[in-house]
C-alpha positions as CSV (number, residue, x, y, z in Angstrom):
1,X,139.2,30.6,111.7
2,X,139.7,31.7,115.5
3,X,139.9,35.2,116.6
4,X,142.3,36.2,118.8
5,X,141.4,37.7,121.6
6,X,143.9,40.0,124.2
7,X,142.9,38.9,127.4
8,X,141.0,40.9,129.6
9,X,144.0,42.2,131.7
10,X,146.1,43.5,128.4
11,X,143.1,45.3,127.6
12,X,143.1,46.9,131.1
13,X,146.6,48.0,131.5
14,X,146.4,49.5,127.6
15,X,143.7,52.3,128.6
16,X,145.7,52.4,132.3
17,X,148.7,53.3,130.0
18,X,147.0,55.5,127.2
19,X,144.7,57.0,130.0
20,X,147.0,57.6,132.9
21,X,148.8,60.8,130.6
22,X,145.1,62.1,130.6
23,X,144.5,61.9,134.4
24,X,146.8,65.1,135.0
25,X,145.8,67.1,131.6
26,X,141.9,66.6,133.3
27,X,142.6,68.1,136.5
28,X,144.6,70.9,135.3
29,X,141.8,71.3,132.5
30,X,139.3,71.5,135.4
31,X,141.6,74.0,137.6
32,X,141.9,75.9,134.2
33,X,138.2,75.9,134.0
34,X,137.5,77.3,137.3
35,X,139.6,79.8,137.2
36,X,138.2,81.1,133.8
37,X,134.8,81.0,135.4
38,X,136.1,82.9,138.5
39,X,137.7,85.4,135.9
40,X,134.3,85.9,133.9
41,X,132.9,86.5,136.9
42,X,135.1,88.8,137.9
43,X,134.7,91.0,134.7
44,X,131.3,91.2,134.5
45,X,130.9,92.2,138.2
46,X,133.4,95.2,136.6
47,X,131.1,95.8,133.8
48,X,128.4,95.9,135.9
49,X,130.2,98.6,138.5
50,X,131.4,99.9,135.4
51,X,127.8,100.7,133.8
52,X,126.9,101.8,137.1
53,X,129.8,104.7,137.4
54,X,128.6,105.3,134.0
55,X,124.7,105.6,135.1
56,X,125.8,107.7,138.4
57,X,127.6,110.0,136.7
58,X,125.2,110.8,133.9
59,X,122.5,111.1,136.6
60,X,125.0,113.5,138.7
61,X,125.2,115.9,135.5
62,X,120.8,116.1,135.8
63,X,121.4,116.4,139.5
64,X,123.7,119.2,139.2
65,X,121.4,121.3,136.6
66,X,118.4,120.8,138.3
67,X,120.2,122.3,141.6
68,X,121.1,125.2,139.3
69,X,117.7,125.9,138.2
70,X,116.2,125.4,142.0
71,X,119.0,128.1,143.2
72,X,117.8,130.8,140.2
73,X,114.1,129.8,141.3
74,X,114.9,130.2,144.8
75,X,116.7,133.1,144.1
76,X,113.9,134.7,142.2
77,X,111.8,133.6,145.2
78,X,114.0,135.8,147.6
79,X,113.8,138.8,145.5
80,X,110.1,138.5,145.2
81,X,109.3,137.7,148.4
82,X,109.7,138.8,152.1
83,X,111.9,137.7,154.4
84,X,109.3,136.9,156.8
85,X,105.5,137.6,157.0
86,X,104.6,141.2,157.1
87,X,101.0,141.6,158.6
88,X,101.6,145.5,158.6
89,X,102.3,145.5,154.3
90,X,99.3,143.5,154.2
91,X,96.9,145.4,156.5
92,X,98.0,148.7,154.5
93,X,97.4,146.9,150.8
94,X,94.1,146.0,151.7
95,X,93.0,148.8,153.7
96,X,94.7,151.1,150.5
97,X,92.9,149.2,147.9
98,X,89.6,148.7,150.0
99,X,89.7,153.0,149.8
100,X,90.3,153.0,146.0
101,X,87.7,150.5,145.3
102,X,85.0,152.5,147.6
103,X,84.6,149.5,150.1
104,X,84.6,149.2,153.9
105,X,86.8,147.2,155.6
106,X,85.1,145.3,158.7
107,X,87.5,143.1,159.7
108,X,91.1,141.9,159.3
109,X,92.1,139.0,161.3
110,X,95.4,137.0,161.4
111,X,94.2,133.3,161.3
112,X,97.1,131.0,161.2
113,X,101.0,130.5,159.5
114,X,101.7,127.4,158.1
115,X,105.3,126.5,157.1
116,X,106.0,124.6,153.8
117,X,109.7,125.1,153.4
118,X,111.1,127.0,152.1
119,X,107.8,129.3,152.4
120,X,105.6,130.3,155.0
121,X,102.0,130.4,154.0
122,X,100.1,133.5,156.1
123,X,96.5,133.2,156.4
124,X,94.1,136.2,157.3
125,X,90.4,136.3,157.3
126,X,88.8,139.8,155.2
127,X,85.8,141.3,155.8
128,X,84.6,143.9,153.7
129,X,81.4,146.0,152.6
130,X,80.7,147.4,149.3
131,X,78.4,147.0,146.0
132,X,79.1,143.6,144.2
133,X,80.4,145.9,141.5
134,X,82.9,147.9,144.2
135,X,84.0,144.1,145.9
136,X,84.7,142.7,142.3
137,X,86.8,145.6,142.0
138,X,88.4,145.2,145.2
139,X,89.7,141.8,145.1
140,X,90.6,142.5,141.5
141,X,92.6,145.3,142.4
142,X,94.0,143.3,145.3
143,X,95.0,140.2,143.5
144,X,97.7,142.9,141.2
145,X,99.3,144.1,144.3
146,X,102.8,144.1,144.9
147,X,102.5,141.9,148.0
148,X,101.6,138.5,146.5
149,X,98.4,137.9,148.0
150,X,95.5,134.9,147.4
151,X,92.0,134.7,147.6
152,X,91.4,130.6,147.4
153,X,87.8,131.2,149.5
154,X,85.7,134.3,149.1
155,X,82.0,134.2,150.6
156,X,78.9,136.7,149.9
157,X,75.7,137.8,151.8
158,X,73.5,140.2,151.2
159,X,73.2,142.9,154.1
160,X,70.5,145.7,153.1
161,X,71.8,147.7,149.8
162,X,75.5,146.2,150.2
163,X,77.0,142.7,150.3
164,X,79.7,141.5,152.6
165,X,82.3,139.4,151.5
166,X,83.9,137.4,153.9
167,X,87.7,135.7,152.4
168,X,90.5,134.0,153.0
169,X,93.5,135.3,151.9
170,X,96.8,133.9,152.0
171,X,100.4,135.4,151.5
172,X,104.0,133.7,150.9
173,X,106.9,134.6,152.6
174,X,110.2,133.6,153.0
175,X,110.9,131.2,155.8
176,X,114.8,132.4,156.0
C-alpha cells in the first residue's frame, strides 16, 4: 500500500490558515499581559505607601506621647529649677550650711558655665575647713538643700587638727 502524502505546500498554507486567527489573539494576549504586570505593579507600590502611612502614623501616635511626657518633664524642670544661674542663692546655701555644720569657708570661686540645653551646668570650686566629722556633715547637709547642688569631685588634706576639703560643685539651671 502507498501512503498519501499532502504535499509540502498544503501542509504550509493549513497552519498559515489555522495559525493566522492566532497571530492577533497573541499580540493582544501579550498587550493584556503587560498591562496586568504594569497594574500589579502599580498595587503593590500602593501597598507598600499604604503600609508605610500605616507605619508613620502608628510612629506619630509614640511621637506625640513622648512630646507629652518631655513637656510634664520640662515642666517639672521649670518649677524646680531657676531661670538662670544664681551665684548669690548658692554663695548664701553654702556659706548657711558651712555655719550649721561648724566649718569655715575659705574659698568660693565661680569656675565656669557650660550649656547643655535646655540646662546650664554652673561650676564653682569650695573650699572649706572643719573636722572630717563637721565636713561630712557639711556636704551632707549641702547635698538636701533646696538649690540642687552636686559634689562629683571632693578632695582632702590634712592641715594641723582640721582637714580642708577642696570640691567641685555643680548646679542646674534653666537656660530660658
Amino acid at each position: 500500500m502507498s501512503k498519501h502524502r499532502p504535499p509540502l505546500s498544503t501542509i504550509a498554507v493549513l497552519v498559515a490558515v489555522f495559525a493566522y486567527p492566532l497571530i492577533p489573539y497573541l499580540i493582544v494576549k501579550s498587550r493584556i499581559d503587560k498591562k496586568i504586570a504594569s497594574k500589579d505593579a502599580e498595587i503593590m507600590e500602593v501597598t507598600k505607601v499604604t503600609e508605610q502611612a500605616k507605619a508613620a502614623k502608628r510612629k506619630h501616635a509614640q511621637f506625640e506621647e513622648e512630646r507629652a511626657r518631655l513637656r510634664v518633664e520640662l515642666d517639672k524642670l521649670r518649677r524646680i529649677l531657676p531661670p538662670q544661674p544664681d551665684e548669690a542663692m548658692l554663695v548664701a546655701s553654702v556659706v548657711k550650711t558651712a555655719a550649721i555644720s561648724s566649718v569655715t569657708v575659705l574659698e568660693i570661686r565661680r569656675m565656669r558655665e557650660t550649656p547643655e540645653p535646655p540646662l546650664i551646668q554652673s561650676e564653682y570650686q569650695v573650699t572649706a575647713k572643719g573636722s572630717l566629722a563637721a565636713l561630712h556633715h557639711f556636704f551632707d547637709e549641702l547635698r538636701n538643700r533646696v538649690l540642687i547642688i552636686n559634689a562629683p569631685a571632693i578632695s582632702l588634706r590634712h592641715s594641723g587638727n582640721d582637714w580642708v576639703a577642696t570640691a567641685r560643685l555643680t548646679t542646674p539651671s534653666m537656660n530660658v
